[in-house]
N, C-alpha and C positions, 0 to 999 in steps of 0.2 A: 214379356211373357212372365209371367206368375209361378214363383217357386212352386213345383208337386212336390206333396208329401213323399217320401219312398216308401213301399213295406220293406220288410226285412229280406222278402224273396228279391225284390227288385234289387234293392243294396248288394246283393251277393252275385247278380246279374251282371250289373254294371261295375263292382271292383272286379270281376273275372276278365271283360269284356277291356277295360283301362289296361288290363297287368298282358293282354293277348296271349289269354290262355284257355286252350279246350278246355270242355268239362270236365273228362277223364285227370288232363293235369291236374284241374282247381279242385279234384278230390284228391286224388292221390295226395296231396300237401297238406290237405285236409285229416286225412288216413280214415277214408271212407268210401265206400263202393260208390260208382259212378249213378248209380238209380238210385240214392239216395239221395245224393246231390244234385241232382235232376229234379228232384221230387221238390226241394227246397227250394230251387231256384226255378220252379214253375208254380210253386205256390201249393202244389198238392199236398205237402203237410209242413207242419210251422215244429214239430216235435224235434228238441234239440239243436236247432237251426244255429250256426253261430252270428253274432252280432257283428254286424260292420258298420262304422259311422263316416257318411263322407258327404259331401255337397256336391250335387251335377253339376253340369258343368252345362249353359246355353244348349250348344248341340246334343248332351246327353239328354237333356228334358225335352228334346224333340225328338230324341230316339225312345225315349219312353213311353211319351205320346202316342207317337203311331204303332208303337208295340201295343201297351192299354188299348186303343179303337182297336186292333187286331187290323188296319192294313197292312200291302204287300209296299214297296219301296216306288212298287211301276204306278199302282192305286195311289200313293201322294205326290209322284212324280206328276200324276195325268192331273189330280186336283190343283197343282200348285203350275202346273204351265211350264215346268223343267222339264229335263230329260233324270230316266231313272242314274244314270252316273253322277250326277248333279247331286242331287237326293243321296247318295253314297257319301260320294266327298263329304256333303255338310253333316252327315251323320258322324262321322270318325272325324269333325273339327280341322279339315283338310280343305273345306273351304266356307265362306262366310256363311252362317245362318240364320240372319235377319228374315230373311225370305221366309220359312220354314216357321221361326217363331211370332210372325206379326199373321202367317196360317194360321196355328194354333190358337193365338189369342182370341185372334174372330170368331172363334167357332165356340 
């Protein structure tokens, strides 16, 4: 599977989502209202945004993938011939994602 770019929103996504912290938390550390942070890490505005630099990680670039296409976990579970728990596991790198990325790549 082919490195994706991240935007800045995504990168704030996925260091949140690594560190298993609500959004409420991942402001508060931040010292910013939660709709703010919200708004940054859905992309609705880039104003102020703070920088994060990190590399995904295989199963993160497949959780971003089907984040970007905007499917549900059940919609790649049913494309990929899994079961939705299946799909779970290999998202949080809890279990192999070969699967999920030789998906991606075909498409």
């Amino acid at each position: 599977m082919a490195v994706i770019t991240l935007t800045h929103h995504e990168r704030l996504w996925l260091f949140r989502i690594r560190m298993k912290l609500t959004q409420h938390q991942r402001a508060t550390a931040l010292g910013v209202k939660v709709d703010r942070y919200r708004d940054w890490e859905t992309g609705v505005t880039a104003k102020d945004i703070p920088r994060i630099y990190l590399n995904p990680k295989v199963h993160e670039m497949c959780r971003l993938r089907r984040r970007r296409e905007g499917m549900t976990q059940q919609q790649l579970a049913d494309a990929v011939g899994v079961s939705r728990l299946w799909v779970v596991k290999m998202e949080r790198g809890e279990a192999p994602s070969g699967r999920l990325a030789n998906y991606w790549s075909a498409r």
